[in-house]
N, C-alpha and C positions, 0 to 999 in steps of 0.2 A: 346487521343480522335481521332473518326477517322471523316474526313471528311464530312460536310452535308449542306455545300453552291456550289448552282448550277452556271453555268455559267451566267443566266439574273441576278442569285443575286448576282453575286459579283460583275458583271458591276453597278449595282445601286447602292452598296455600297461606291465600291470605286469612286463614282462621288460623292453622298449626304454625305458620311463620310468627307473628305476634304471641303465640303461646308460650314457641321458645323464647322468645327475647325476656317476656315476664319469669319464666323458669329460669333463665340464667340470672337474670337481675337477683333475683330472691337468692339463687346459691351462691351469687357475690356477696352480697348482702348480710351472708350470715357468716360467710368465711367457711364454709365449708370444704366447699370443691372451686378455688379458684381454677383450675385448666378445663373443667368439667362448663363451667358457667360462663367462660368466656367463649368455649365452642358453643353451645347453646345461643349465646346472642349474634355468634356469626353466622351460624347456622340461621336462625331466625329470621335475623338480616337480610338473607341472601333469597331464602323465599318467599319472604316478602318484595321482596324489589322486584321478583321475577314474575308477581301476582301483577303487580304496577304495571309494568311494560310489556306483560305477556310474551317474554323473549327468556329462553333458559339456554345458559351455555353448555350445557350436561346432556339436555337434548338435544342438542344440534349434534356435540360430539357424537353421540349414539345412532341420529339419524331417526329423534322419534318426535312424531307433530302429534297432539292430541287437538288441534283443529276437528270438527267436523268437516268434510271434503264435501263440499256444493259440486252437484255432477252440473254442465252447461245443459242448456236446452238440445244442443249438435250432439250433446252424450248421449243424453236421454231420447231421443229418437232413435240412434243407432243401436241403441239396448233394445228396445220397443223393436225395430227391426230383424235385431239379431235373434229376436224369443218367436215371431213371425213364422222366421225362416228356418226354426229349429224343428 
């Protein structure tokens, strides 16, 4: 798989991914909500790992990159051309 978390999304991930993990730990922890806090640490898990590798299988399913898109230099002339001849 190739890459398709931008740099604001992996900062948000890798801050609310760690969030849950601590959130579900504490609701194990206290016996409250075992299915509730075990979702929480997977959930957690899952974006954090995706902050690490910058690769999410949920975007790709969907077909969405939060990449910023570097146009080439052959782009950018052709724009530059095309506003020319507009």
């Amino acid at each position: 798989m190739k890459e398709n978390v931008g740099k604001e999304d992996q900062l948000i991930r890798s801050i609310v991914g760690p969030g849950l993990m601590v959130l579900g730990y504490f609701a194990l922890r206290k016996y409250q909500n075992r299915l509730g806090g075990i979702a929480s640490i997977v959930t957690g898990t899952l974006l954090a790992e995706s902050a690490i590798t910058r690769v999410c299988p949920v975007n790709e399913f969907f077909g969405i990159d939060t990449r910023e898109k570097k146009k080439s230099p052959v782009q950018k002339i052709n724009h530059k051309i095309k506003e020319a001849l507009a």
